[in-house]
N, C-alpha and C positions, 0 to 999 in steps of 0.2 A: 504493500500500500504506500509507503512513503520511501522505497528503493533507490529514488530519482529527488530525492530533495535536496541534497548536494548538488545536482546540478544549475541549482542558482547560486547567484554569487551575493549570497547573503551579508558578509562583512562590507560590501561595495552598498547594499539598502542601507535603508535609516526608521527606525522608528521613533517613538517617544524619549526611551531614554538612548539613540545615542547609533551605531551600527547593530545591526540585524543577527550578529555572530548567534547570537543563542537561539534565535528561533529552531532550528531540525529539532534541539534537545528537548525544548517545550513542546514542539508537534510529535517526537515521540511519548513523552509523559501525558501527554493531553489523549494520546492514542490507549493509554496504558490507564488511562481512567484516576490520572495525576491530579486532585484537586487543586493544588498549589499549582499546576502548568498550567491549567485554565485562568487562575487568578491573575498569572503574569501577565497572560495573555491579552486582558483586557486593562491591563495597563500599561502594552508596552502598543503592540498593533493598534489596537484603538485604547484612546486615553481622553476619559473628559467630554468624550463626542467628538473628539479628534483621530483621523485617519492619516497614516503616514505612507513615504514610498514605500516601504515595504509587506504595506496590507492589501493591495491587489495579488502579490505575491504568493503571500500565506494564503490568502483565500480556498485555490485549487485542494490546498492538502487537507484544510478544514472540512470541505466537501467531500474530502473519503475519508476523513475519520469518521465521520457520520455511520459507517457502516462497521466499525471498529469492534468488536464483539464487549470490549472492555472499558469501553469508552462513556462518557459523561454525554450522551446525545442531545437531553436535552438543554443540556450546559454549552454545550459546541452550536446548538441553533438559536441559542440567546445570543451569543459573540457573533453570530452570522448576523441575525438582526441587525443587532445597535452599528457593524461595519458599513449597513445599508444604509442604514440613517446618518450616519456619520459626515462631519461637516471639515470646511478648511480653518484649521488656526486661527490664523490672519484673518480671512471673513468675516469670522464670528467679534474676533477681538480689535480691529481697525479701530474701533470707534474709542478704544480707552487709548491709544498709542496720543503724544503730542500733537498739537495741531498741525505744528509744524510737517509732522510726518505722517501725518495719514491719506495722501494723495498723491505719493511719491512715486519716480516710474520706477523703484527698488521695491516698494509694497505692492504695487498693480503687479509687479511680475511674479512676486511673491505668491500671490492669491492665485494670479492664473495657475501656476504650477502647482498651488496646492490641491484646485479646484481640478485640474486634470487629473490629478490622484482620488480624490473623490470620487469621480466619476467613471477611472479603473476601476476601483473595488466595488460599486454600485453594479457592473456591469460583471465582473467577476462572480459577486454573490448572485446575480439572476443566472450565471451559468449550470449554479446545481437547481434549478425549480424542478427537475423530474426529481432529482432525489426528495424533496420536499416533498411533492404530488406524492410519491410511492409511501416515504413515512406519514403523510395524515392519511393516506387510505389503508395501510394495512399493519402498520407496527401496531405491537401487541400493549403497549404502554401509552396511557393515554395522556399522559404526559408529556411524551415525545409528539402524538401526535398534537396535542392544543400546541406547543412550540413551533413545531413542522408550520401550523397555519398563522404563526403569529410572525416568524421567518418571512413568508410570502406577504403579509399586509406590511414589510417595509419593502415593498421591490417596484418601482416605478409599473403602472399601469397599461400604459402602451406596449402592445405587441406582447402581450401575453394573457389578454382577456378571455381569448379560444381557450388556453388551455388551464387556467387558474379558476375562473371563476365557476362554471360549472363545478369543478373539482372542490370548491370552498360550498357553494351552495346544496353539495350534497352533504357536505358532512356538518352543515348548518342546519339538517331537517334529520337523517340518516342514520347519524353516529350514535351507539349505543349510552354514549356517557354524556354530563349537560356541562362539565367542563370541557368539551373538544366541541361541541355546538357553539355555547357561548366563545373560544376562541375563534371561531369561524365565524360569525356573524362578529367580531369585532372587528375580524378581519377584511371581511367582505366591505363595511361600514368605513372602514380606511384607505379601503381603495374607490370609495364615491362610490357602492353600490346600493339601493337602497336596503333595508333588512326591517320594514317596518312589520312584514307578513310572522316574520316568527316572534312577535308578542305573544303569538297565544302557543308557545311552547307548552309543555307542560311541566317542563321544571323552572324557579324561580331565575336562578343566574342566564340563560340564555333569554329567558323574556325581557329582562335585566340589562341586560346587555343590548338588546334590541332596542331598548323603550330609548337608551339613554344616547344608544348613538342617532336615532332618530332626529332628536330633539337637539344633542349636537351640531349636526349638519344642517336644518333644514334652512335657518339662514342665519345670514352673518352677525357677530358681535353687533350689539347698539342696534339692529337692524328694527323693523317696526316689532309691535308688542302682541302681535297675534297670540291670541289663549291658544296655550299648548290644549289640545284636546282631555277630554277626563279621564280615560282610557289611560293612554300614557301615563299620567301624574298616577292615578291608582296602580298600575304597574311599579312603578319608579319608589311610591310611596310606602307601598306593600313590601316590595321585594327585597329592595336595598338591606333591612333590618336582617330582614330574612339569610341575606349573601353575604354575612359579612364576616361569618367563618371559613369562606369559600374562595375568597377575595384571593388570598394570600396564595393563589397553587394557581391562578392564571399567571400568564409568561410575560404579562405587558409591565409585570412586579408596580401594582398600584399603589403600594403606600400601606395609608388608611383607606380603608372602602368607603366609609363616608365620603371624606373627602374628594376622592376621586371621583365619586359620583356627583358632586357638585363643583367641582370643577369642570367636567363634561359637558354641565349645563351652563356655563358661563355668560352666555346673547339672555341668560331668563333670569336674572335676580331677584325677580319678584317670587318664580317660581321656585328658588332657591330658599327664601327666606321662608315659604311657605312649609315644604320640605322638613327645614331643620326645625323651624318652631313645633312643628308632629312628632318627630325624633327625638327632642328634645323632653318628651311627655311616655316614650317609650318602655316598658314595663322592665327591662334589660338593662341595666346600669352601665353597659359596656357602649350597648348601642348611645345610652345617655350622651356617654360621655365621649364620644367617637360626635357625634351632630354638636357639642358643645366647641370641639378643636375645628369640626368643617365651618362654625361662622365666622371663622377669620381669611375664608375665602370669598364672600359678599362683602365683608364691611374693608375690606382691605382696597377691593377696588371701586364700589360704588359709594358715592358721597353718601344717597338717601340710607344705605341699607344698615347703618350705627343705630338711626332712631328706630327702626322697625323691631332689631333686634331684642336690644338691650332690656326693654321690658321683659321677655321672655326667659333672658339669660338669667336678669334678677330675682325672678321665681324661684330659678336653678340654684337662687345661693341656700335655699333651704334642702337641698336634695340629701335623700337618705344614705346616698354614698358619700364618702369623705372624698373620693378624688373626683365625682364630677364637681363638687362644691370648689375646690381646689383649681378645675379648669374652668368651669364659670368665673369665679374670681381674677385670674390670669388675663381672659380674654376684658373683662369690665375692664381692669386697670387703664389698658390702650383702646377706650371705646372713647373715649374726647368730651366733648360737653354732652353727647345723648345722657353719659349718666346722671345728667342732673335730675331726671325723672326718677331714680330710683337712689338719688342720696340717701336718705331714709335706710332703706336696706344695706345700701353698702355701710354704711355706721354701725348698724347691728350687726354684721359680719366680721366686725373689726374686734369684737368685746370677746366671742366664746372662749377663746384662745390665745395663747401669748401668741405677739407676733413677731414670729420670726421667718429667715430667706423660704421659699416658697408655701406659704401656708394664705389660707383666704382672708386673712386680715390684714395679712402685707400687703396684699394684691388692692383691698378694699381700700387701704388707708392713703397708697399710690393715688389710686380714682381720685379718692377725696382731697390731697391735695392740688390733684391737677385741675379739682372745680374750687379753689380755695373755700373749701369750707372751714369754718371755725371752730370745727367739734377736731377737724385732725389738726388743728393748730395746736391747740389743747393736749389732746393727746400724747402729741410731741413732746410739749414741753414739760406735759409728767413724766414723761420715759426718759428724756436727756435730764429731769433734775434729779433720777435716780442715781447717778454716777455710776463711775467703773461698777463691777460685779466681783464679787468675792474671791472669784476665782482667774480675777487678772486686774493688773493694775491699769490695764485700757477702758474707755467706755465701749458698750456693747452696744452695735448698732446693725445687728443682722435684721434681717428685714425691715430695714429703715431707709436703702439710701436712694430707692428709689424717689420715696416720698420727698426725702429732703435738697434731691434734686429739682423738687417743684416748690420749694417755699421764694417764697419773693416779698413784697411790699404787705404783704397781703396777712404775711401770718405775724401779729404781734405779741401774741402768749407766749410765742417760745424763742422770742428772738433774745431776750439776755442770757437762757439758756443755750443758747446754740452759741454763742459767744461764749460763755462759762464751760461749755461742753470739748472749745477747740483744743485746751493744751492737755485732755483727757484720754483725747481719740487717739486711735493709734497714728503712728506717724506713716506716710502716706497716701492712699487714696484716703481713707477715711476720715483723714483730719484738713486736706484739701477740698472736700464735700464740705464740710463743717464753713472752714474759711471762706468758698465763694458762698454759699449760704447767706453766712451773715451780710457779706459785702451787696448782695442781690434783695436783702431786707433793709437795708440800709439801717442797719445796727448804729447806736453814738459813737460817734467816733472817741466820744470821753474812755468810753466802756472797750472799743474795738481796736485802738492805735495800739494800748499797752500789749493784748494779747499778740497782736502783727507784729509787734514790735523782737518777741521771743520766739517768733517762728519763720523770721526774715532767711535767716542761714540754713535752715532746714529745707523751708518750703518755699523757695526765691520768687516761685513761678505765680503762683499764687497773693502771696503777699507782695509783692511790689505792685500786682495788677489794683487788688483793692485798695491798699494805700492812696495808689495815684487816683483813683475815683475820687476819696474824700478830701482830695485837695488839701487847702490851709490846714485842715484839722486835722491833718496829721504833721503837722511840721514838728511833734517830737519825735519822729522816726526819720528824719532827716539825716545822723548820723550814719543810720545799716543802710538808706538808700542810697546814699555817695558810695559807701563800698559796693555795694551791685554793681555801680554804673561801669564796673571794669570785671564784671562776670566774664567767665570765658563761653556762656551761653549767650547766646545774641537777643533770647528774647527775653531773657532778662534783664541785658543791659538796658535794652528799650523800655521795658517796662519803665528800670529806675530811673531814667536820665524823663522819661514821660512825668513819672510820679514829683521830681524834684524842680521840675518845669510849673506843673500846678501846683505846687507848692508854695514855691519862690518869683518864679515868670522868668526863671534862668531859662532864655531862650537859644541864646549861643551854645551850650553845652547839648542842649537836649538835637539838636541842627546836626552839630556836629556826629552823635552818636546816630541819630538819625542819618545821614549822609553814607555814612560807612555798613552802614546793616541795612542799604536801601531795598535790597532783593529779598528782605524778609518780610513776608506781607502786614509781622505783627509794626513794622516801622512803617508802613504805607499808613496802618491803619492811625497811628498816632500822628503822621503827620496830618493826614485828612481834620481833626483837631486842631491843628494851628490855624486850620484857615488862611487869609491874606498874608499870615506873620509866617508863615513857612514858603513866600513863592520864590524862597531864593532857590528853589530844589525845585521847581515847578519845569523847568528843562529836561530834568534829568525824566520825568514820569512816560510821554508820549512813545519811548520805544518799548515800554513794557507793555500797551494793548494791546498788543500779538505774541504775546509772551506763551510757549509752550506750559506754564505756571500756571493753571486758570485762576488760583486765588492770585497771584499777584497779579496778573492783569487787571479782575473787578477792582485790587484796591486799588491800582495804581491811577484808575480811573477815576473811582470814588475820590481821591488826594489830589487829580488834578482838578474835578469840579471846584471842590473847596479852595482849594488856592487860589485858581485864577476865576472860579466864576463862568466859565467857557463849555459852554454845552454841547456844543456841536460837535468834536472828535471826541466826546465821553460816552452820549447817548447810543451811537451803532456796538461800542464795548458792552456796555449795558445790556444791550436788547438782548444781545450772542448769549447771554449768562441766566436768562430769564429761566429758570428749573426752580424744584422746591427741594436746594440741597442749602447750607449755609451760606456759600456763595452768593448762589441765587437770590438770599433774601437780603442780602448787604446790596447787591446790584437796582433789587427793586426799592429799598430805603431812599438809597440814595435818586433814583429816579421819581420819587414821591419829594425829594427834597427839589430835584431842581424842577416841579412843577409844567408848567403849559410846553417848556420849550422842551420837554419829553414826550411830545404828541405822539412820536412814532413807533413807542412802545404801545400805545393804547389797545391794539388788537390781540395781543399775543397776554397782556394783563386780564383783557376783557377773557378772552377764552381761557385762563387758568381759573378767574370766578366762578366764569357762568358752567364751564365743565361738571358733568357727571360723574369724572372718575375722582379719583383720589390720585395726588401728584405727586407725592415723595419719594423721592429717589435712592435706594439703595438704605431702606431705615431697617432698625429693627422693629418686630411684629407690636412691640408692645407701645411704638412712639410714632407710629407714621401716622395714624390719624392723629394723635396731636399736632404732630409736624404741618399736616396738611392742613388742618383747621386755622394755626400761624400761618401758616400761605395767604390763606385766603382772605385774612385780614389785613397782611399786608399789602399785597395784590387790591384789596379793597380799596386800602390807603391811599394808593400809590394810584389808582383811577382820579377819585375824589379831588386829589392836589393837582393831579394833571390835567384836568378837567374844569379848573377853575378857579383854584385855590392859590395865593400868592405861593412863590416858594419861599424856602427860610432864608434870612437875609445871613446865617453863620449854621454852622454846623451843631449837632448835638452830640457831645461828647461821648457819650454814650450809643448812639443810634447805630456808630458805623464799626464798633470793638467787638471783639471775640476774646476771649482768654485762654 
């Protein structure tokens, strides 16, 4: 079977990690029913959804290990698959490379050749389709054959419908078992044929299967809102619960079955929320709690679908399991303002139990800070005025910090405490959560200067940024800030030579440090604060627009408005930046600062409002709706001023900073 594998010149290929020397040994072990060869295998030929020169190659040998008496077959037609589906590098990743480089004729040639590779092994893997057709019609393991058909739903459509589809639609009605059905009508269903007939299967997973790829395809994302029929939804509604010990031995390896199945339906949100709000009431604690983790597939990307939920979820926080109560809770935390309807209950979630890192009071008391309520302010500041714990001279702050990453202006009960709390915490992130805290409630600086004052040398990054916020009132910490201002960290210097600026108005020194750490965006952003009084550096800004850096570019823009006042080479910088990542919302600030003459951002501002989805970029699960809820008020903002509203005649110190 593999006699003739040496006659490639495998050290001359390339795969993921590097020359192709190992592959024979892995396609012997792989033949020999080697789990670890298979494992390589789909880390070295395909990796990540990546295909390399030497996976057309390997393909052939793949296809007759298939018949290997000892072999992993239907391990060998999963790695056959994902090689089909398999994408270029470059392709997929252009869009993260420098601006500078992503339209190069080095990257174009790149792509082509990756994409010829691609298109090898696509073309390679449709050369075994009989082998395919023979294992879903008569291998004895039905295993192999749902894989065998799940192999064939990745293989381009054209010029094999005579002999595939027939061969899939018999073993979608035919097949003695309803997992090789169900992989066959998935299959069918991926190559655009329709499969609405076998709903009335008579086992739950292929009706299952039918209903969902139905409602799938039938049309596009956003498309109009056609009522799915009853049928289906009772299908979908019924079955799901039913398939969800089932799930796990289909070949398309889905995850959660919930989820999967509301992912599927993605163009129906409504019909989504409909769904899990039922699943959510299910007799099965498993299924409970399987429909509790699928709602962060609706409220993730639909704006409406947080309010719809959250009512439902908040039911959930009384569930007779401890871990659906556990994933309800998790999911409220990052559900944004909907939870203001069910504050009430999240407070009462907060009390049965200490709160510690993932338990439903942690989760609750998150929620309730991110709606400043003033029961978790409270809260707070009983917990930090307990001090350290007996069994460490640090304060304990397990399941706190997400919470006290949302105190602001807002919470007053616990702001002397969280100040009293900083030289308790342990040193690092947990006492730097503490520090920007206070500086973000704006703590007295009577009360706050001495604390910053004993953690200037420790926590440089930190304490120099608040410091320089409260200005004058901290000029007893004027001695540790001059020592910073020669940190061998740049954004420390910046900070201190910032902080000793508003301090004193020592504006030559802070210029000077400023000048030298121009390419670090935390100096763009301090200069943007000087305003007029920094345009002796207003030269230096206009080649940094095109800057492969995207944060220094937005700042460097944002620094030239403020300086010169000069709208017209700042705004096209702007507009390029318009996302809802930090950037993004620095670019839209400042575009809400300089008002009418940012007219030409209004469309792209207008459609981040009025959008249906949700816009955050690359967040984690439990902060993008918050993130995006921030969008969309700045974006509001930033209409509002452009639209009518004078701009500011100086900068707000605050408006254009990051820490």
């Amino acid at each position: 079977m593999l006699d003739d594998i040496e006659s490639v010149d495998w050290p001359r290929l390339s795969h993921a990690y590097g020359p192709a020397e190992d592959l024979p040994g892995l396609r012997r072990g792989l033949a020999e029913g080697d789990e670890e060869a298979l494992q390589n295998l789909f880390g070295s030929v395909w990796h990540q959804g990546t295909v390399y020169e030497a996976t057309a190659f390997a393909v052939p040998f793949l296809i007759r290990i298939l018949d290997a008496p000892d072999a992993d077959t239907a391990g060998v037609l999963g790695l056959l698959s994902v090689i089909a589906e398999g994408s270029s590098y470059m392709d997929v990743h252009q869009r993260f490379l420098p601006r500078s480089k992503r339209d190069t004729d080095e990257v174009r040639q790149q792509i082509a050749t990756e994409l010829s590779q691609v298109a090898a092994s696509r073309t390679a893997v449709a050369a075994g389709i009989p082998t395919y057709l023979r294992l879903l019609a008569t291998d004895p393991d039905e295993g192999v054959r749902a894989a065998a058909a799940h192999t064939i739903s990745a293989l381009d459509r054209t010029g094999t419908e005579d002999r595939v589809t027939p061969a899939l639609r018999h073993s979608a009605i035919a097949d003695a078992t309803a997992l090789v059905r169900a992989s066959a009508v998935l299959a069918l269903a991926a190559r655009g044929e329709a499969v609405d007939d076998q709903i009335i299967d008579p086992a739950p997973l292929p009706r299952l299967a039918a209903a969902v790829s139905t409602e799938a395809t039938r049309r596009p994302d956003g498309a109009d809102r056609e009522r799915v029929p009853d049928a289906v939804v009772e299908v979908i509604e019924r079955d799901a619960p039913a398939c969800f010990g089932l799930f796990q031995r289909l070949p398309l390896d889905p995850g959660d079955p919930l989820t999967w199945v509301v992912n599927a339906l993605a163009p129906h949100w409504e019909l989504q929320i409909r769904l899990l709000t039922a699943w959510m009431r299910h007799p099965d604690h498993e299924i409970r709690e399987g429909a509790v983790a699928a709602t962060e597939v609706p409220m993730l990307k639909w704006r409406p679908a947080a309010a719809r939920l959250v009512p439902a979820l908040a039911a959930a926080l009384s569930d007779r399991s401890a871990d659906v109560r556990r994933s309800v809770a998790r999911q409220l935390a990052g559900a944004g303002r909907a939870n203001a309807a069910v504050a009430d209950q999240l407070w009462a979630a907060v009390g049965p139990e200490p709160v510690r890192y993932g338990t439903p009071g942690a989760y609750a008391l998150t929620a309730l800070c991110r709606l400043h309520d003033p029961r978790a302010d409270v809260f707070l500041a009983d917990r930090l005025a307990a001090g350290p714990s007996t069994h460490t001279a640090n304060l304990d702050l397990d399941g706190l910090h997400a919470a006290i990453h949302a105190l602001g202006p807002w919470a007053t009960a616990c702001r002397a405490t969280v100040v009293d709390s900083i030289g308790y915490a342990a040193p690092g992130n947990d006492r730097i959560g503490l520090i920007l805290a206070a500086g973000r409630m704006a703590a007295p600086a009577a009360d706050l200067v001495p604390v910053l004052r004993r953690q200037a040398t420790s926590h440089p990054h930190a304490t120099s940024r608040i410091l320089g916020d409260l200005g004058p009132a901290a000029a007893d910490a004027l001695p540790e800030l001059t020592a910073l201002r020669t940190s061998v960290e740049a954004v420390v210097r910046v900070n201190a030579a910032r902080a000793v600026w508003r301090i004193t108005g020592d504006l030559d020194a802070l210029l000077a440090v400023l000048r030298a750490d121009l390419n670090q965006h935390h100096a763009l952003q301090a200069l943007a604060e000087l305003g007029p009084a920094g345009a002796a550096l207003a030269d230096l800004l206009p080649p940094m627009f095109d800057d492969d850096n995207e944060w220094r570019a937005v700042c460097a823009a944002t620094a030239y408005w403020h300086l010169t006042g000069d709208a017209a080479p700042v705004v096209p910088v702007l507009i390029r930046h318009i996302e809802c990542v930090p950037r993004g919302m620095i670019a839209v600030q400042t575009l809400a600062d300089i008002g009418p003459a940012a007219a030409a951002a209004i469309p792209l501002l207008r459609q981040a409002v009025d959008s249906p989805y949700r816009q955050a970029q690359w967040p984690a699960a439990d902060t993008a709706i918050v993130e995006d809820e921030a969008w969309i008020q700045a974006c509001g903002q930033a209409l509002t001023r452009i639209q009518g509203a004078p701009p500011l005649t100086g900068p707000d110190p605050r408006a254009t900073t990051t820490t």
